[in-house]
C-alpha positions as CSV (number, residue, x, y, z in Angstrom):
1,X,-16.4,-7.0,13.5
2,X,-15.9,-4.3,11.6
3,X,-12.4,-3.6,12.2
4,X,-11.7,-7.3,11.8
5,X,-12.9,-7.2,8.4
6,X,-10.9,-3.8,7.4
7,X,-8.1,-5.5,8.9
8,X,-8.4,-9.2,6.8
9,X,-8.5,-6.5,3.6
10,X,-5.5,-5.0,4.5
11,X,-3.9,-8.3,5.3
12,X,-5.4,-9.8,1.4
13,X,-4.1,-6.6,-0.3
14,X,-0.9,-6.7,0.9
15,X,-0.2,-10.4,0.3
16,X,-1.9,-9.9,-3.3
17,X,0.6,-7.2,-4.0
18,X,3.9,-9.3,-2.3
19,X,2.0,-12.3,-5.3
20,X,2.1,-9.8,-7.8
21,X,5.7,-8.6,-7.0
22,X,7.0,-12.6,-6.9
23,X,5.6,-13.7,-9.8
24,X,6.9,-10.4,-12.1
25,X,2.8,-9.4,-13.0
26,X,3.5,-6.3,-12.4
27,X,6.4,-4.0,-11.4
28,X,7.6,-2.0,-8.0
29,X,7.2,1.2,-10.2
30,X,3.6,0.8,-11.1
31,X,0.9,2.5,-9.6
32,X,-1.1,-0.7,-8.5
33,X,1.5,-2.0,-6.2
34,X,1.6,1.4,-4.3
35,X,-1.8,1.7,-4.4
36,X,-2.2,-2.0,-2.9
37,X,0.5,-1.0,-0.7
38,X,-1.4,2.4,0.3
39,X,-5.1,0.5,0.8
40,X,-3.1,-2.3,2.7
41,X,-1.2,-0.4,4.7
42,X,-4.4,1.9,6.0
43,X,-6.4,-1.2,6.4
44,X,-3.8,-2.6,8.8
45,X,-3.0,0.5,10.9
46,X,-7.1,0.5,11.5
47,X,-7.2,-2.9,12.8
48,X,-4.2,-2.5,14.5
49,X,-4.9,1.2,16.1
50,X,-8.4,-0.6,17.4
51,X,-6.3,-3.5,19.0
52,X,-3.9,-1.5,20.8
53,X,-1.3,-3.2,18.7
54,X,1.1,-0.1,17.6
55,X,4.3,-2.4,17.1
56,X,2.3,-3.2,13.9
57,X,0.5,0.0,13.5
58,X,4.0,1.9,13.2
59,X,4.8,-0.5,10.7
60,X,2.1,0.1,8.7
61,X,2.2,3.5,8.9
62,X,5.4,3.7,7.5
63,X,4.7,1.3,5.2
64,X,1.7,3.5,3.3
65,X,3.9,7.0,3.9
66,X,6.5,5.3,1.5
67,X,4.0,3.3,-0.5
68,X,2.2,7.3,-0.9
69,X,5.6,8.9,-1.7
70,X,6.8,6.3,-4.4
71,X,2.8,6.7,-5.7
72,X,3.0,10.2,-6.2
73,X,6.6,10.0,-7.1
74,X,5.6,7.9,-10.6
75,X,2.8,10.3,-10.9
76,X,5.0,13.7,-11.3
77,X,7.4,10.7,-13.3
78,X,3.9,10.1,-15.7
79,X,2.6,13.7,-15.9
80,X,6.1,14.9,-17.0
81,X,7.0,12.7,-19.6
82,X,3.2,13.5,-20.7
83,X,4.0,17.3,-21.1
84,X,7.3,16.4,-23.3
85,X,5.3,15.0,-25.7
């Protein structure tokens, strides 16, 4: 039950983040679509890693490495424009 429930989180953070996206809330750049992206993406390799299913946990693994890369990427992007100031 467990990893059913990690896995319907995954599955409600990712489609909050594709509603976000389509709707222009927030942007590609910002740090709460990666960081839905990130929580998402972990939440669906669980689930899928406990099913067996890695079609779908490979996806979701590379899903959440880019989702981490573009998060820390705006990060460096924030802390530098920070230290110009």
């Amino acid at each position: 039950m467990f990893f059913e429930i990690i896995g319907w989180i995954g599955m409600i953070l990712s489609f909050l983040a594709f509603l976000l996206i389509t709707f222009k809330v927030i942007t590609p750049v910002s740090l709460l679509y990666q960081g839905l992206n990130i929580f998402a993406g972990i939440g669906l390799m669980i689930n899928n890693a406990y099913h067996f299913a890695w079609p779908g946990f490979s996806l979701s693994a590379i899903w959440t490495i880019v989702a981490l890369f573009v998060f820390l990427k705006i990060l460096i992007s924030k802390n530098k424009k920070n230290i110009g100031k």
